[in-house]
C-alpha positions in Angstrom: 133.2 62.3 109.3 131.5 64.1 111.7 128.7 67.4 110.1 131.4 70.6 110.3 134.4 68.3 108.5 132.2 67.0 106.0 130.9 70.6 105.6 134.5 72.1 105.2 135.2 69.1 103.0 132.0 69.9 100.7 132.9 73.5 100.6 136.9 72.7 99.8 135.4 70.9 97.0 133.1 73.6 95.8 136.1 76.1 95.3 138.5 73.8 93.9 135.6 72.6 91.1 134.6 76.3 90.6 138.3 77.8 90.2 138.7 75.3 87.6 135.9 75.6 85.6 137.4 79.9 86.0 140.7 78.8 84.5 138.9 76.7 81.9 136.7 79.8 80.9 139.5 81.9 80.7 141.7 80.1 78.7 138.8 80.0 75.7 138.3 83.2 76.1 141.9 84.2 75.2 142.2 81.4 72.3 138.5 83.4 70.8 140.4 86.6 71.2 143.7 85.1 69.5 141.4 83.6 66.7 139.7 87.0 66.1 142.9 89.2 65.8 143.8 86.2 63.6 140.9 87.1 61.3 141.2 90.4 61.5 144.7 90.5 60.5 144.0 87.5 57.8 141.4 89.5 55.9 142.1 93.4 56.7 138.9 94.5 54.1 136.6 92.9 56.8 137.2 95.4 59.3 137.6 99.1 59.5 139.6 101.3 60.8 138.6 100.7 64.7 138.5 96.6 64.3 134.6 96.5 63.9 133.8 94.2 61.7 132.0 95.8 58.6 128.3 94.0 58.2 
């Protein structure tokens, strides 16, 4: 491969590595969310009346 394919080649490999580490990210972000509403709804003295969780 000559430098500006292996460059486009690098950088095509870049995005595809960093969309799915994204993806990745975002999906445990909405399990946490689903796993705190879980909670929140499981054990309703924990919280108060805005969803904070009471210390």
């Amino acid at each position: 491969m000559t430098g500006p394919t292996k460059a486009i080649v690098i950088i095509v490999l870049a995005v595809i590595v960093m969309v799915s580490l994204n993806i990745a990210m975002w999906r445990r972000m909405r399990g946490g969310l689903a796993a705190a509403k879980a909670e929140q709804v499981a054990n309703p003295d924990l919280f108060d009346k805005d969803g904070s969780r009471i210390q």
